[in-house]
DOZATOR-167500 format. One record per residue (C-alpha): y, z, x; residue in one letter. Coordinates in steps of 0.2 Angstrom, whole numbers, padded with zeros to 4 digits, always signed. Layout:
DOZATOR-167500
YZXA...
//
This chain:
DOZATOR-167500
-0158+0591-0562X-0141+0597-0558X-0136+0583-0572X-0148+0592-0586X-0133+0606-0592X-0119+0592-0594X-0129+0580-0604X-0136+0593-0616X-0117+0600-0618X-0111+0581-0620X-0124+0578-0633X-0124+0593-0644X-0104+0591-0646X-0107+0575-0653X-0105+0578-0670X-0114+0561-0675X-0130+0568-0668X-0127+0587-0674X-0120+0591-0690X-0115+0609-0692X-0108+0614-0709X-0088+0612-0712X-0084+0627-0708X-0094+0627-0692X-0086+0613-0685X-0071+0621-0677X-0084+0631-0665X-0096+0615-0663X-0089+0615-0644X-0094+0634-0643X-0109+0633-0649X-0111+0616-0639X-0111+0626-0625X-0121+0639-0632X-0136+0629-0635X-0133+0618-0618X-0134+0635-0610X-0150+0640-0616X-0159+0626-0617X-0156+0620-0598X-0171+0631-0591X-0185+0624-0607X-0178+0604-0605X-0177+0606-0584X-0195+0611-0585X-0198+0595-0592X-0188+0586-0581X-0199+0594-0566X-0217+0587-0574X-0210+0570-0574X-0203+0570-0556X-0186+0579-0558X-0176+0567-0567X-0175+0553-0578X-0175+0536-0571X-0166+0529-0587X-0148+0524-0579X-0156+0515-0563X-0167+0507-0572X-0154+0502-0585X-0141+0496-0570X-0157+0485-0565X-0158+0478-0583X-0139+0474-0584X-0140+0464-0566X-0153+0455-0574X-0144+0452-0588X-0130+0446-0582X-0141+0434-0570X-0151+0427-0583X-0134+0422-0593X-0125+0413-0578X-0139+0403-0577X-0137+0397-0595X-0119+0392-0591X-0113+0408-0598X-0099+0417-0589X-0104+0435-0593X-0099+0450-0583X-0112+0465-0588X-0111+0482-0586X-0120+0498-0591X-0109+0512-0604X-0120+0526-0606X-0117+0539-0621X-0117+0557-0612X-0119+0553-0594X-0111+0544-0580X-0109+0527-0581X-0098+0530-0596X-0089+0520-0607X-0073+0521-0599X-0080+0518-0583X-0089+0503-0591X-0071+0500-0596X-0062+0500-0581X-0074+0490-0571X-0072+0476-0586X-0052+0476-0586X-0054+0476-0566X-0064+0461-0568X-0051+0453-0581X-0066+0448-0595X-0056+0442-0612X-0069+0450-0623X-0083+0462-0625X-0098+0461-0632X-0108+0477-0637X-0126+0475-0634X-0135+0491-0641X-0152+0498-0633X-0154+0504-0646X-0164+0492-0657X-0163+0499-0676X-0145+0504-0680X-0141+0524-0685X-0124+0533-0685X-0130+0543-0674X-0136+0530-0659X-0127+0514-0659X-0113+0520-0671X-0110+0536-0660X-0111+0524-0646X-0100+0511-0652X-0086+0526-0659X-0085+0533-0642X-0082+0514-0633X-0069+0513-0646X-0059+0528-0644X-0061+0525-0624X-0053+0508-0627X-0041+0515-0636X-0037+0529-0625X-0035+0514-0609X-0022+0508-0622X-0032+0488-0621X-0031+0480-0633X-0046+0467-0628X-0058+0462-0645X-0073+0469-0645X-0087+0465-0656X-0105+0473-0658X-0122+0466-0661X-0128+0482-0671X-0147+0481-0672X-0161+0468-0668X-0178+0476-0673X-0183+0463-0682X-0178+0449-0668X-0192+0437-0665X-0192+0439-0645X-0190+0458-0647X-0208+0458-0658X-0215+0446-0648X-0211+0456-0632X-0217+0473-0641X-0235+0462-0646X-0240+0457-0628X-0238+0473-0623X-0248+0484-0636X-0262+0469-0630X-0261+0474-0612X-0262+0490-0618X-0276+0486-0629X-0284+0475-0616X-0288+0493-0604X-0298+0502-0620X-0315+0502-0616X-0325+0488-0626X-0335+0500-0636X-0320+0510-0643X-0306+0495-0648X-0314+0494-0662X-0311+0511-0667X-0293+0514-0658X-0277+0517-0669X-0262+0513-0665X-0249+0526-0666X-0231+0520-0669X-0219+0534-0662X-0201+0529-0662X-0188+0540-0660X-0183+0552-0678X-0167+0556-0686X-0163+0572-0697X-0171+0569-0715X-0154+0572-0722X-0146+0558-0712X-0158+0545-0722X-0155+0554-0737X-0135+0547-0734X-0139+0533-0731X-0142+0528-0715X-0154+0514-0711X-0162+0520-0698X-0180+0522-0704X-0180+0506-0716X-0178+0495-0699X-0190+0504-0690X-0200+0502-0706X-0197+0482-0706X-0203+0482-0687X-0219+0492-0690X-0224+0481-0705X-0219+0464-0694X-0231+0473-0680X-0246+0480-0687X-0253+0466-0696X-0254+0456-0678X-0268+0469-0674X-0282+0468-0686X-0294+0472-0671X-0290+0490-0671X-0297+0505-0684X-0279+0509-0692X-0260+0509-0688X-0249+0523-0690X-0230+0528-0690X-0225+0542-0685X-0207+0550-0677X-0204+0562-0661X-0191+0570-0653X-0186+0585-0667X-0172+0595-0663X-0166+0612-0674X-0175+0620-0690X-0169+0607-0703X-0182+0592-0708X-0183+0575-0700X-0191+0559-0704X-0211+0563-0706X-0221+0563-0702X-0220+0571-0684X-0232+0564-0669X-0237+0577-0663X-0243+0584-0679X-0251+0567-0683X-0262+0565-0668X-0268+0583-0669X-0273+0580-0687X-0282+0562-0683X-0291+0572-0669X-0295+0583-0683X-0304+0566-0692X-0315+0561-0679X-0303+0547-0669X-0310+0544-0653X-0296+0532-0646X-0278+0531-0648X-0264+0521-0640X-0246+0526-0644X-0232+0512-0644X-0216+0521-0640X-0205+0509-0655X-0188+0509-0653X-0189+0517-0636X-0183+0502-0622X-0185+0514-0606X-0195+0526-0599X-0186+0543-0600X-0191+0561-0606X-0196+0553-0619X-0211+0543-0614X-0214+0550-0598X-0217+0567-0605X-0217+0568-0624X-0229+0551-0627X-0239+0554-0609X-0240+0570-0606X-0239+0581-0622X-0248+0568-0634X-0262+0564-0622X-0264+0582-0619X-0266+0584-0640X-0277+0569-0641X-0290+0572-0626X-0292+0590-0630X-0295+0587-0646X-0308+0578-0643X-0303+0560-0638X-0312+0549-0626X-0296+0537-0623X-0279+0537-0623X-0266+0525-0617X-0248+0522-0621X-0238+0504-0623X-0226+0503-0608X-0207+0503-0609X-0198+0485-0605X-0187+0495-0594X-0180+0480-0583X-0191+0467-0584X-0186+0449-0584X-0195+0445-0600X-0184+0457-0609X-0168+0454-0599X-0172+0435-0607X-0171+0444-0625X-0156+0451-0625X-0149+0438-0618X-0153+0428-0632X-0144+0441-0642X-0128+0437-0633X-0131+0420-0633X-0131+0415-0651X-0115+0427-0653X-0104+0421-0637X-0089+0412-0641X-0091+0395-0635X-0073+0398-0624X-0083+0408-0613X-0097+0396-0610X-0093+0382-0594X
//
């Protein structure tokens, strides 16, 4: 909890997540502040209902042993480490634990599958500038999205079927599948970022492997500030299909590879409580991959297919 204040300030001084006007930016750290200050108490409340923190760096430290495991036994002499964007481990703690381990290049492996300047680019700036700041001059290269990557939609499939699988017989024929990756500002897409055209590509590569259920949907969460985001907004959306008559919905948390605040409160708490009250008789959500093996295999067919043969035995 004591992490909450920290991580809001870190995140609202990235101006590749908030954008304040020109002549703004000279107080963005001010404001920063401002915002982190009053915010803490609404967010920490949050934090509470889902058990006082965020599992999403353990859980993340997990993923990268496994990683890291999975590519040794391929022959691939990989050391893998976690660099988190506005928390501890950072990026120059990622650094220092690779230039300790004497690697001869890095490979950037987003968790972020669909690329926006204000995830993976931010991301990617800051390990940059880190580098830089370690005055290392080691290559770096950077897989910048796989949304559309084979194992990755396979992976996403078999678990909307599990998820699936728990509907009660009767209803699966009437469930919708509600799509809820993560938004960005409207204007962000506007300028060209291509955030919602590759969450776009993986919605259409998904939703025709379900014909079984009454209708997909895509919808985007997580709003922050007065100024519009991509539409439409989840939370909106599954009050207006309540609103229709939907007796069943499971939400798949696109885009979102761990359980944090998120999942665990916005997709199972706050849209299960708009779904059943208004009048649902099921609700389920697709589960995260978090650290599981099958999804430790994925990503390291990412690194595989762009690992310069040198490193391999």
């Amino acid at each position: 909890m004591e992490a909450i204040r920290p991580f809001l300030l870190n995140l609202f001084s990235d101006n590749d997540i908030i954008q304040f006007p020109r002549f703004m930016r000279p107080w963005q750290g001010t404001l920063a502040r401002r915002i982190a200050e009053k915010r803490t108490p609404y967010i920490g409340e949050r934090y509470k209902e889902i058990g006082g923190g965020s599992p999403i760096v353990p859980t993340t430290l997990r993923l990268a042993a496994n990683v890291e495991k999975d590519l040794k036994a391929r022959g691939i002499d990989a050391r893998v480490v976690t660099a988190m964007r506005y928390c501890e481990p950072t990026a120059t703690t990622a650094l220092k634990e690779l230039k300790a381990a004497g690697v001869r290049e890095i490979l950037l492996v987003t968790l972020y599958p669909h690329f926006s300047r204000s995830t993976t680019g931010s991301s990617a700036k800051d390990f940059h500038l880190a580098r830089k700041a370690l005055g290392w001059k080691v290559p770096v290269r950077l897989i910048p999205a796989w949304g559309t990557d084979p194992g990755y939609l396979a992976l996403t499939e078999r678990d909307i079927r599990e998820a699936l699988a728990k509907v009660p017989k009767d209803l699966l024929p009437r469930t919708h599948l509600v799509f809820s990756p993560h938004g960005i500002p409207q204007r962000y897409a506007d300028g060209g970022d291509p955030y919602g055209d590759q969450v776009r590509e993986s919605y259409d590569a998904l939703r025709a492997r379900f014909p079984e259920v009454a209708g997909t949907h895509l919808c985007f969460q997580s709003k922050v500030g007065p100024l519009p985001w991509l539409k439409p907004y989840t939370d909106e959306y599954v009050g207006n299909l309540m609103l229709t008559g939907v007796e069943s919905i499971v939400t798949v948390p696109l885009g979102f590879v761990s359980d944090h605040i998120e999942t665990l409160y916005d997709m199972d708490i706050n849209f299960r409580t708009i779904a059943l009250e208004g009048g649902a008789r099921h609700y389920g959500r697709v589960r995260a991959f978090n650290d599981d093996p099958a999804f430790a295999r994925v990503l390291s067919d990412l690194v595989q297919r762009q690992v310069s043969p040198t490193l391999r035995r």
